[in-house]
Backbone as JSON, one array per atom type, in Angstrom:
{
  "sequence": "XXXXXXXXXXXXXXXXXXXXXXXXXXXXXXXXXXXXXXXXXXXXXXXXXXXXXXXXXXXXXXXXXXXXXXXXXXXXXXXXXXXXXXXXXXXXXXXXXXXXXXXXXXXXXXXXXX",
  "N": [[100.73, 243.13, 135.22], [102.68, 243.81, 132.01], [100.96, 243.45, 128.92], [103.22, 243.21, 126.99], [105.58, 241.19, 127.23], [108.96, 241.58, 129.02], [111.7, 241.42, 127.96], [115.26, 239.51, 128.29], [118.48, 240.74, 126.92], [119.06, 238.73, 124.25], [121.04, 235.62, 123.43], [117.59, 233.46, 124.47], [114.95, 232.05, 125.08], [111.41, 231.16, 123.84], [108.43, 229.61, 124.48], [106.05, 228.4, 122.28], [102.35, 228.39, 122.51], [99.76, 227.19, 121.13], [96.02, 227.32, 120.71], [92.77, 225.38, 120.32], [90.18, 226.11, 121.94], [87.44, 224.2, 123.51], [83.87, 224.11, 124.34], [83.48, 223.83, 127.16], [84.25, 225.01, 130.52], [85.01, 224.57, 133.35], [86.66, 225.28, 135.6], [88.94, 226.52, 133.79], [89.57, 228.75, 133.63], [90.22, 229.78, 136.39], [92.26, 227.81, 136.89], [93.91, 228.55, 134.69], [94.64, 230.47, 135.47], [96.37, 230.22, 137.75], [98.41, 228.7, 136.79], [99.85, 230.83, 135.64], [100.75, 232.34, 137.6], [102.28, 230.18, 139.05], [104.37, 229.43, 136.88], [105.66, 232.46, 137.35], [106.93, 231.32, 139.68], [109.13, 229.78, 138.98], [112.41, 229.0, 138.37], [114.19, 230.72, 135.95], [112.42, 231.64, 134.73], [110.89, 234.12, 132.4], [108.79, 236.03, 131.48], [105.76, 236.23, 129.89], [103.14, 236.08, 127.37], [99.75, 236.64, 126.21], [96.88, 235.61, 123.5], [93.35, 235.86, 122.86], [91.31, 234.97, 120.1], [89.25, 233.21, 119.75], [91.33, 231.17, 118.31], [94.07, 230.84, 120.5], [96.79, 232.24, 121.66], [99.43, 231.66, 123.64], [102.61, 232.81, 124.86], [105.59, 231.99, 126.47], [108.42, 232.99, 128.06], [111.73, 231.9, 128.28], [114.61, 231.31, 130.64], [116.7, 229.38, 130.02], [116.77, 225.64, 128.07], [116.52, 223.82, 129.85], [115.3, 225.11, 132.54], [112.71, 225.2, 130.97], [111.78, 222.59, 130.57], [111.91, 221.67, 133.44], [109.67, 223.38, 134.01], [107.96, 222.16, 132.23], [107.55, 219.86, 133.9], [106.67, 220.05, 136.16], [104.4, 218.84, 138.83], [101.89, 220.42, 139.22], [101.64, 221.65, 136.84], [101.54, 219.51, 135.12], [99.23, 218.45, 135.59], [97.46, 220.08, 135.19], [98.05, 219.87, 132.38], [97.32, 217.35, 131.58], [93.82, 218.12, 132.47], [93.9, 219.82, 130.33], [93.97, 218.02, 128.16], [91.74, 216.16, 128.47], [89.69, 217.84, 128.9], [89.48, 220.77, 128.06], [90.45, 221.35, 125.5], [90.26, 221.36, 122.04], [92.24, 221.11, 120.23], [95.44, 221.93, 120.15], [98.86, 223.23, 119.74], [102.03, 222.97, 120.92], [105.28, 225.34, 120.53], [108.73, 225.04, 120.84], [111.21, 227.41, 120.82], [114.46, 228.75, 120.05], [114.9, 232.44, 120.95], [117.31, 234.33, 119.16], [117.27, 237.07, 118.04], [115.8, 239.97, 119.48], [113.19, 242.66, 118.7], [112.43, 245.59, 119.87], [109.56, 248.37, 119.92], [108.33, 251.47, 120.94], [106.42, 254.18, 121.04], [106.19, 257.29, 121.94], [105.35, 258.87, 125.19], [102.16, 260.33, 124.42], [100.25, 263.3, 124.3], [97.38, 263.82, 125.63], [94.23, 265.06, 124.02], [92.03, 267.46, 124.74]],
  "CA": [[101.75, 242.73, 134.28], [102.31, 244.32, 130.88], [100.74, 242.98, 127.78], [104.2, 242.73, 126.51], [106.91, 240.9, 128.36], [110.05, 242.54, 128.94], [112.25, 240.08, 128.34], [116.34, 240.08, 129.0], [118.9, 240.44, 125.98], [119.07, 237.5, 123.64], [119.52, 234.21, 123.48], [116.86, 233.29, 125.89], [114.0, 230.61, 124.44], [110.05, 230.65, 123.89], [107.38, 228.3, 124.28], [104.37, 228.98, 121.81], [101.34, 227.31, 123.02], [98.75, 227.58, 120.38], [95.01, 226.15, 121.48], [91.75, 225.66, 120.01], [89.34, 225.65, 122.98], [86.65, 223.09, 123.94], [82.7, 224.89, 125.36], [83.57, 223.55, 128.6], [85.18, 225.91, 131.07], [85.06, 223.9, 134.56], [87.9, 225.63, 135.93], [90.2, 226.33, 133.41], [89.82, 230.5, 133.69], [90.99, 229.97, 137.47], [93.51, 227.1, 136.51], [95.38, 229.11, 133.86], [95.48, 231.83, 136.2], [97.33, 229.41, 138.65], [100.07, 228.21, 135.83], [100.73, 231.62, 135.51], [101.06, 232.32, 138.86], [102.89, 229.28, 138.89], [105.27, 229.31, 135.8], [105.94, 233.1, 137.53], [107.29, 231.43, 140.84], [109.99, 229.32, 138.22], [113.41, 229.56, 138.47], [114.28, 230.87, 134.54], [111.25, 232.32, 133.86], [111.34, 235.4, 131.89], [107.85, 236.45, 131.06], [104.3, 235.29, 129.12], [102.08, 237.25, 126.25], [98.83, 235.98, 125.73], [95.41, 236.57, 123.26], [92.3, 234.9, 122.47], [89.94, 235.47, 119.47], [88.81, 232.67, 118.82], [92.43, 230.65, 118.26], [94.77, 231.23, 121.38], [98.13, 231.76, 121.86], [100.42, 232.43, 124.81], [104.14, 233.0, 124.47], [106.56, 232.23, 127.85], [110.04, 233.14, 127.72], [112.44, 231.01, 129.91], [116.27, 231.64, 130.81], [117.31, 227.78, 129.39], [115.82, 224.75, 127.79], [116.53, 222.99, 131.46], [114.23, 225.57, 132.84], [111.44, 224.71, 130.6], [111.52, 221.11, 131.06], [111.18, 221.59, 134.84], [108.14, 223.93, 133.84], [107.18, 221.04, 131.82], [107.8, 218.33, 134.53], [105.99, 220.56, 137.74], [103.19, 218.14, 138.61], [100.76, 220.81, 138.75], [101.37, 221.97, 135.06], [100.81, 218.38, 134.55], [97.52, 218.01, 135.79], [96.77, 221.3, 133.54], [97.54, 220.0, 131.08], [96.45, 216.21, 131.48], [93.08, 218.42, 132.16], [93.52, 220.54, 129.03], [93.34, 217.29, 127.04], [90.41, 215.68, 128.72], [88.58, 218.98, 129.0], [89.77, 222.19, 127.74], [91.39, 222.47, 124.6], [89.99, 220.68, 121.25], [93.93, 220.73, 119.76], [96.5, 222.62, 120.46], [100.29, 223.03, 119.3], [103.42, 223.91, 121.47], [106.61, 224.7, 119.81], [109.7, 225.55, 121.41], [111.88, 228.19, 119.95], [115.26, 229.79, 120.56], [115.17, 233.65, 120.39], [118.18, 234.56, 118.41], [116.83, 238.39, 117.86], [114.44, 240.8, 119.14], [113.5, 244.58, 118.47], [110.93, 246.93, 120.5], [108.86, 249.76, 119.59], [107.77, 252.11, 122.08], [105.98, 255.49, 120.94], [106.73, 258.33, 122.74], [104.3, 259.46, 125.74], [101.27, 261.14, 123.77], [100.06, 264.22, 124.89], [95.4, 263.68, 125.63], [93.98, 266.31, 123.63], [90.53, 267.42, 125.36]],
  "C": [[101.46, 243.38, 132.93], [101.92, 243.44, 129.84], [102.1, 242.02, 127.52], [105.19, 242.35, 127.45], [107.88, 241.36, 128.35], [110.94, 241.39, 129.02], [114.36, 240.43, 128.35], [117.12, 240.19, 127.07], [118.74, 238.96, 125.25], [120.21, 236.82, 124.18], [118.7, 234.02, 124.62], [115.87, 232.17, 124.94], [112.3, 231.21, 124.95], [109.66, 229.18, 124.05], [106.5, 229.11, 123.56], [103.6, 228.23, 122.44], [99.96, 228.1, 122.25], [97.09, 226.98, 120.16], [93.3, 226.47, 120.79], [90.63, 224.87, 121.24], [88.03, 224.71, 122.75], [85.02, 224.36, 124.51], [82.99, 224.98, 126.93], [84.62, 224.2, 129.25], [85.92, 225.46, 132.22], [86.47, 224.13, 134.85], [88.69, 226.23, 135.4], [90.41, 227.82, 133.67], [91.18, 229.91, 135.36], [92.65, 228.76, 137.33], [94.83, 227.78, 135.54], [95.79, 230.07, 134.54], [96.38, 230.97, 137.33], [98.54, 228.77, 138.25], [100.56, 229.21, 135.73], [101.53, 232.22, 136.43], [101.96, 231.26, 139.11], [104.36, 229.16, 138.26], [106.32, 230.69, 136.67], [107.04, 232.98, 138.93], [108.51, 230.69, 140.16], [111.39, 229.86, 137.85], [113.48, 229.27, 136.85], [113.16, 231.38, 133.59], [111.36, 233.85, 133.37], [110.03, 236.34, 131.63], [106.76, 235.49, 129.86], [103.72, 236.36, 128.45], [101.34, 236.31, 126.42], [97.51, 236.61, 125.29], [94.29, 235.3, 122.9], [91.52, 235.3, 121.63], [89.67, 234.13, 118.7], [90.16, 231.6, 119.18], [93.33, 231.26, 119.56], [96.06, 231.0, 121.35], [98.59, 232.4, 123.34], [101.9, 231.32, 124.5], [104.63, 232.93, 126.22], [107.41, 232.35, 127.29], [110.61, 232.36, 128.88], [114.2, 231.52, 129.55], [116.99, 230.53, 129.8], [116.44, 226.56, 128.97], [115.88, 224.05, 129.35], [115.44, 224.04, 132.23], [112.5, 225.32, 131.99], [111.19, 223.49, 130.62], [111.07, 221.54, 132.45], [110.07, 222.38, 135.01], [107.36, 223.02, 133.34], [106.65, 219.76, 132.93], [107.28, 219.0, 135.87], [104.77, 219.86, 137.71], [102.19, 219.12, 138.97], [100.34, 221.46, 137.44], [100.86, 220.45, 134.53], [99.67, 217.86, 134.45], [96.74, 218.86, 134.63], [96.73, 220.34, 132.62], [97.03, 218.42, 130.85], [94.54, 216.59, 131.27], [92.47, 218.94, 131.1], [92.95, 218.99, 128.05], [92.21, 216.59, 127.26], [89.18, 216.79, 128.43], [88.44, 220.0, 127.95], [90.06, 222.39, 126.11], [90.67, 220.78, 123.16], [91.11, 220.32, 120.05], [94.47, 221.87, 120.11], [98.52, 221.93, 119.85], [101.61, 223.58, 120.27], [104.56, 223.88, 120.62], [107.76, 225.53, 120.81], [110.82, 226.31, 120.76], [113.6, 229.0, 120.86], [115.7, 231.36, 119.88], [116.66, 234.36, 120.01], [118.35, 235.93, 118.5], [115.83, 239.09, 118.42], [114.5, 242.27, 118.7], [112.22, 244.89, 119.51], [111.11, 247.86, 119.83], [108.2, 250.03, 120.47], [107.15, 253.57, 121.74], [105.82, 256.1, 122.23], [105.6, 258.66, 123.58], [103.4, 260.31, 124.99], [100.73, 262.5, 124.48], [98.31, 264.36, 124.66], [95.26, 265.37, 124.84], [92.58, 266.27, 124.21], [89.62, 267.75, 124.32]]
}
């Protein structure tokens, strides 16, 4: 998958999900890889960014707010994230946004100089 999501014309809707992690890992590497895997099998899903230094974010895009509720309401995102708050994540913020606008930038194939 690319870095950047390719996402469809506008409107369409984010989720931010912004997380200050916990030491304790017990799972969560293989668990977030299973929401994404997850979120990816979601009817209205559009794509996910995500970075970590320290502060984390990851960005989904969804088709409709009714698609992100039922991303919200899949009982194995729920366990996530019932786990995130026992375990994983020492706060965190989601906000939900509707994309209005975007732009890309794409530089042109480079040419390796040896």
């Amino acid at each position: 998958m690319s870095p950047i999501a390719k996402t469809p014309e506008p409107p369409y809707w984010a989720v931010i999900f912004t997380s200050e992690r916990t030491d304790t890992d017990d799972g969560y590497a293989k668990t977030a890889g299973r929401m994404l895997e997850l979120a990816e099998s979601m009817d209205g899903f559009l794509g996910a960014e995500s970075a970590r230094d320290g502060t984390g974010i990851t960005v989904s895009y969804w088709r409709s707010m009714e698609a992100i509720r039922a991303w919200r309401d899949h009982p194995e995102h729920r366990e996530a994230m019932r786990l995130g708050r026992e375990q994983w994540y020492e706060s965190f913020t989601t906000r939900v946004c509707r994309v209005e606008r975007d732009n890309a930038f794409a530089a042109p194939q480079r040419k390796k100089e040896n």
